[in-house]
C-alpha positions in Angstrom: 11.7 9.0 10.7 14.8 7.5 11.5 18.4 8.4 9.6 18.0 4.7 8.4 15.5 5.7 5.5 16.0 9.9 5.3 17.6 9.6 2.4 15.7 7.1 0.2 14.1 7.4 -3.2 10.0 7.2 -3.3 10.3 4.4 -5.1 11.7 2.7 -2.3 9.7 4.7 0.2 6.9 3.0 -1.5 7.6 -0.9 -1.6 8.7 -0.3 2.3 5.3 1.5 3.0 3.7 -1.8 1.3 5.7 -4.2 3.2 5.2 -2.2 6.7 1.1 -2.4 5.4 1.5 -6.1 5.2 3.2 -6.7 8.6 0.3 -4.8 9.9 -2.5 -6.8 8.5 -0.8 -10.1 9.1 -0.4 -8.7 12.7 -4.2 -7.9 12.6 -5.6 -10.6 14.3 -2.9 -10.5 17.0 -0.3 -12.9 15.6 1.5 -13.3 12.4 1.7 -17.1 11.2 4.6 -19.1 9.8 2.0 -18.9 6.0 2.0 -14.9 6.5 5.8 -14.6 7.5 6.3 -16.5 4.4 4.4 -14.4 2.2 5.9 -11.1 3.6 9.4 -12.7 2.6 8.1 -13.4 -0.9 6.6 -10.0 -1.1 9.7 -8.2 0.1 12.1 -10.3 -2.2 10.1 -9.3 -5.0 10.1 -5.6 -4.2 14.0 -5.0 -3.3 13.2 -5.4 0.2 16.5 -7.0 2.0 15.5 -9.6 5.0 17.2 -7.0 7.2 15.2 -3.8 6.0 11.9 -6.0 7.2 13.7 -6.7 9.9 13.9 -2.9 10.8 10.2 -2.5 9.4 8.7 -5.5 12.0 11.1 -3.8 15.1 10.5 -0.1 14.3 7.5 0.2 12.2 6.4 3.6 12.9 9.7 4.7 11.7 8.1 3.9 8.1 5.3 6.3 7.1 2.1 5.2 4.6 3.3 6.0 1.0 0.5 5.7 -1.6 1.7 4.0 -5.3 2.3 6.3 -8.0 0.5 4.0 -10.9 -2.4 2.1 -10.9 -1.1 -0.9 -11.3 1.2 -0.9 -8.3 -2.4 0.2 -6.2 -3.9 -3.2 -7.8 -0.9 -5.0 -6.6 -1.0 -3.8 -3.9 -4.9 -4.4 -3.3 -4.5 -7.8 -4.1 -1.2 -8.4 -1.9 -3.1 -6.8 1.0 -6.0 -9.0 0.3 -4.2 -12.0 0.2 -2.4 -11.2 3.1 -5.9 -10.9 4.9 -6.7 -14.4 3.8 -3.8 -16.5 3.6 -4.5 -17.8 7.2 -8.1 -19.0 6.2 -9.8 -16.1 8.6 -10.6 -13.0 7.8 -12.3 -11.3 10.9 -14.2 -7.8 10.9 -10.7 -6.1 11.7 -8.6 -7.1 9.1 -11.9 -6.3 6.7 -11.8 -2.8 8.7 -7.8 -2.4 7.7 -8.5 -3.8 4.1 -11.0 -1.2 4.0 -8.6 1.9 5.3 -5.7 0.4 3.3 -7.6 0.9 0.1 -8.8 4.4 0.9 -5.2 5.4 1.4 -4.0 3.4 -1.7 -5.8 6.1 -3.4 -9.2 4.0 -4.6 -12.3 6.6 -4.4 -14.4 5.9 -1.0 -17.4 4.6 -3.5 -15.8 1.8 -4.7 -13.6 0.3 -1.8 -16.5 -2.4 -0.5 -16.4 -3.8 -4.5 -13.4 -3.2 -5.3 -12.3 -5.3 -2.3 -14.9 -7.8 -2.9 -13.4 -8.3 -6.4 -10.0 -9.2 -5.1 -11.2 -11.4 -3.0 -12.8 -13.3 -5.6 -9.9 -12.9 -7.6 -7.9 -14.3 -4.7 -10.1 -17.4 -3.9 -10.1 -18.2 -7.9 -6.5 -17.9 -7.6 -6.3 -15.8 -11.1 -3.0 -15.0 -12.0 -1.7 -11.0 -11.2 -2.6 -9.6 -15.2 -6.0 -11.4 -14.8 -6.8 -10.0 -11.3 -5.7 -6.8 -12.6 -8.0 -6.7 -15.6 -10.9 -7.6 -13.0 -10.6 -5.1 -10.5 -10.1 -2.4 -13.4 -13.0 -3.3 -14.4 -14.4 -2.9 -11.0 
């Protein structure tokens, strides 16, 4: 861990560890597309994340360790993000399903329920349902 985030709150520990998830599944399938590097920027914005901490994050990502959400609701949003990240190039191939499928264990979501919890965001991502609605389906996943 570099000096660059010793110091930082878990809060902020946590919407880095998302973003550093996202680069890695939009780097999945061996590239990242303009449509992915777009969403990451959107993602990050939302979260606090400054273009030059994702900066860092893409050039040093390692230096960023996996930190699981503290509510349920940030592991939904998270899910989902992840999810769409999976599918906002139009393929999802058996890797990125494979990372999905890691990402929601360590999100915290019991081993059981990953395969339809992740097969409810999709659905939630194809219908393109708004964040409460998605929300509401995969609690009652």
């Amino acid at each position: 861990m570099s000096l660059f985030n010793k110091f930082e709150s878990g809060d902020d520990k946590r919407k880095k560890s998302h973003v550093r998830n996202l680069i890695k599944m939009a780097s999945a399938d061996g590239h990242v597309d303009d449509v992915e590097k777009d969403f990451l920027n959107k993602v990050a914005k939302k979260y606090g994340v400054e273009p030059e901490e994702v900066q860092h994050i893409i050039d040093h990502p390692n230096d960023y360790s996996f930190t699981p959400p503290a509510t349920k609701e940030d592991r939904h949003a998270q899910l989902l993000n992840l999810t769409i990240m999976m599918m906002i190039d139009d393929v999802i191939d058996d890797h990125e399903m494979a990372m999905l499928k890691k990402f929601a264990i360590g999100l915290g979501y019991p081993i059981f329920k990953v395969d339809k919890l992740i097969q409810v965001a999709i659905k939630c991502v194809k219908a393109d349902m708004d964040e409460e609605e998605a929300m509401d389906e995969l609690d009652e996943a």
